[in-house]
C-alpha positions, 0 to 999 in steps of 0.5 A: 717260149717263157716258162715263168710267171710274171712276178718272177719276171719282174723280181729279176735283178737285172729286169729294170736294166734289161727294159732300158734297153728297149724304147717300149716295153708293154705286158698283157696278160692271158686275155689279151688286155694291156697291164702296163707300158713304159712311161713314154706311151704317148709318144710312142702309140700316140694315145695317152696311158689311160687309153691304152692301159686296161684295153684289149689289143684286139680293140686298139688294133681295130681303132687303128692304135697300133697296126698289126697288134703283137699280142693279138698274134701271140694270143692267136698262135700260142708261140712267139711272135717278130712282127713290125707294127705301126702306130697311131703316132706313125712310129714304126717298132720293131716288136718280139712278142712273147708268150708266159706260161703258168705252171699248168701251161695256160697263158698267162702274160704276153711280153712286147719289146720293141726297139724304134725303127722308124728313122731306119724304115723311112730311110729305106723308103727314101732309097726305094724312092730315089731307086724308082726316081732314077729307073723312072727318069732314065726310061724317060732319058732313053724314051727321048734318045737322049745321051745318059752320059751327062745325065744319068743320076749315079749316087750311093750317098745319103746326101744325093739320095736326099737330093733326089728325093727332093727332086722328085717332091719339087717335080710334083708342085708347079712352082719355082725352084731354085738349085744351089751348087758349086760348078760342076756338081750336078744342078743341070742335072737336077733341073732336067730331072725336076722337068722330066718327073713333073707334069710338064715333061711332053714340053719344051725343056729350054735354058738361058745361061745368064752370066753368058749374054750381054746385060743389053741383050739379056733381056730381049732373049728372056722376054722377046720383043716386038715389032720396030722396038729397037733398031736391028730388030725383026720386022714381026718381032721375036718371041723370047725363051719365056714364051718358047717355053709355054707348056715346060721348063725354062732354066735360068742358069747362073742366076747371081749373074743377072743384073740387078735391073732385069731382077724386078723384071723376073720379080714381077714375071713370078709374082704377076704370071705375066711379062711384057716383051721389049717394045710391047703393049700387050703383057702375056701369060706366063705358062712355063714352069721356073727353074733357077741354079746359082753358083753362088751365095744368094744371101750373101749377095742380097746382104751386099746389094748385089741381089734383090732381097724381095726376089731372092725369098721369092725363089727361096721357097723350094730350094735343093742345094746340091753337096760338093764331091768332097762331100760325098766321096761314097759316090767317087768310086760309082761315078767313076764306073759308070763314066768308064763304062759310058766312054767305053761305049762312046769309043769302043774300048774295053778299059779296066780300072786297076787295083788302087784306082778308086782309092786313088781318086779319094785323095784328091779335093774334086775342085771341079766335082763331078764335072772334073772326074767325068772329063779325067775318065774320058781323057783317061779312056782316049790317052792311055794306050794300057788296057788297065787304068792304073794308079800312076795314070790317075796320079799324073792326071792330077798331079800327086805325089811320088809318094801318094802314089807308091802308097796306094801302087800298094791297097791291093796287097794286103792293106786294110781300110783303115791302113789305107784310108789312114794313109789317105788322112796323113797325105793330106796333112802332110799337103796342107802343112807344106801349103800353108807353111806351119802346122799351125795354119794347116790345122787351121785350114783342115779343122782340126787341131795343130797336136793332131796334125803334128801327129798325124804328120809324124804318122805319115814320115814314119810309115813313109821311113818303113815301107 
């Protein structure tokens, strides 16, 4: 508790950089009704200054201004108060609330300081989600006997959290959704996860690789055809993946790849709800839900006429687009765990990873992501006849260097984070130097500048001389 009146409070020298440090300072006296607040009332509580002002927080907890109110607490149990509150203008503030005194001991003053934690509670509520999205989905992946190997979402990033979140968004509508990604990354894996979340999970769950059927024969596998409409065909026709898709999800894989002539044809299907089989009469009704991946840069395309305009904003609506590993190297090391433990099981081995190894994964580029490091382990799992997986097997598999592999033989004795990641850095300089031939066009390709690739570079030859 604070024994001291207010003027004093406020006559402190060092009170107006002491509120500075806070996003919102308030001060109620003994009956609970606000004196003051800092300027910024309006876009904190939501409510302009007279409003609150002269009020008794008793009257704006009940309007709903602030949820639970602070000084109301301190005025109820005479001692201080931490408490998280909620305001009409859906900020979160993390309050301390504390009681003045006079000299003769009656309450005088109530203090709240309160520092913004909304972007950090909306965090942790995106996690919460991402965390029951995964449990969800993988009690439906088990449910269905499906192997979690290739499927199972393992992620400790903010970017795939994101990427989950929106995942589970885009399940909730039933529209179009197109995910964006480079091979490897993970975009079947979203799809299925989008099908598995959304009300259409009991159905059929199809997909169509388009850069994989002929341009001719794209088109009857997409749409069906009907009796005698081209020679070869079914005598009773044949229905198309659209129409087996009825009541779930059919997945256009590798959208860039199809041709411009079948785009107005996909066009219409989104936009009418309907599609006409080859050779047929009778348009039917679309009732599957649409998801399309890509590989590549869809605007860029359109912008050279290799992708329809009209039907690139058409799937451009709900759009996930899916980082690369090198993007999100935090969630190198889980994937790898998990990938270990998935073909442990699958070929009865008990393989360990050895000190090292998972910063050892960190040097390298993942040009195949996730894909590659799912492939390197189960290759590693077969091949090595070690119990441990070691730094010089994953260096091998990939190709580093005699040195780049003595550096990180040596993490686990006595190097810190930094040193090591230091090292990690210099590596690849030293890379993209002997690639590119100078340092000027290896700063260049790495973004930054040529003094600190001169730099790091003699880092790396000097820490190289000592150890």
């Amino acid at each position: 508790m604070v024994n001291l009146s207010l003027g004093q409070l406020a006559g402190h020298e060092e009170w107006a950089a002491f509120v500075q440090a806070f996003d919102m300072v308030t001060i109620a006296d003994g009956a609970g009704i606000i004196l003051a607040a800092m300027a910024n009332v309006e876009e904190v509580f939501g409510v302009p200054p007279e409003r609150l002002i002269g009020e008794r927080a008793a009257v704006l907890e009940a309007d709903g201004v602030v949820r639970p109110s602070s000084t109301a607490l301190v005025l109820r149990t005479r001692s201080e108060q931490a408490v998280l509150i909620e305001t009409a203008a859906h900020r979160r503030l993390a309050v301390s609330a504390i009681p003045v005194f006079g000299v003769s001991g009656q309450l005088s003053r109530v203090l709240n300081l309160s520092r913004d934690v909304t972007d950090i509670e909306r965090a942790k509520e995106g996690l919460n989600r991402a965390r029951r999205l995964v449990a969800q989905y993988s009690r439906e992946l088990l449910r269905s006997g499906a192997d979690t190997c290739a499927t199972y979402p393992v992620f400790s990033s903010r970017s795939m959290m994101d990427v989950m979140v929106q995942a589970q968004n885009a399940a909730a509508v039933d529209c179009p959704v197109l995910i964006t990604g480079e091979s490897g990354t993970g975009k079947d894996l979203v799809a299925k996860l989008i099908h598995a979340m959304g009300p259409r999970k009991s159905g059929p769950y199809l997909t169509l690789n388009c850069a994989a059927i002929p341009e001719g024969l794209l088109e009857s596998e997409l749409f069906g055809y009907a009796a005698g409409a081209f020679t070869g065909a079914r005598a009773g026709g044949k229905k198309g993946l659209v129409e087996l898709a009825t009541g779930g999800t059919l997945v256009l894989g590798e959208i860039g790849d199809m041709p411009v002539s079948l785009q107005a044809k996909l066009l219409h299907l989104i936009e009418g709800q309907e599609f006409l089989p080859v050779g047929g009469e009778r348009a039917r009704r679309l009732d599957a839900r649409l998801i399309a991946t890509t590989n590549k840069n869809l605007r860029q395309m359109t912008q050279a006429g290799l992708f329809r305009e009209d039907l690139f904003w058409r799937l451009n609506v709900i759009v996930i687009q899916i980082p690369p590993l090198r993007e999100r190297r935090e969630d190198i090391a889980p994937l790898a765990r998990h990938f270990l433990g998935v073909f442990n099981r699958r070929y009865g081995r008990d393989k360990e990873l050895a000190p090292g190894f998972e910063e050892t994964l960190m040097c390298h580029s993942w040009p195949g992501n996730v894909r590659e490091l799912e492939h390197l382990l189960e290759r590693l799992v077969i091949m090595v006849h070690d119990k441990c997986l070691d730094v010089k097997h994953v260096a091998c598999e990939l190709g580093m260097d005699r040195r780049l592999t003595e550096d990180m033989s040596r993490v686990s004795r006595n190097r810190s984070l930094r040193d090591t990641l230091e090292s990690i850095e210099c590596h690849l300089v030293a890379q993209a130097v002997e690639r590119h031939g100078s340092t000027r066009e290896a700063a260049r390709a790495l973004g930054i500048s040529q003094a600190s690739v001169v730099r790091k570079l003699r880092r790396w030859e000097q820490r190289f001389l000592v150890e």
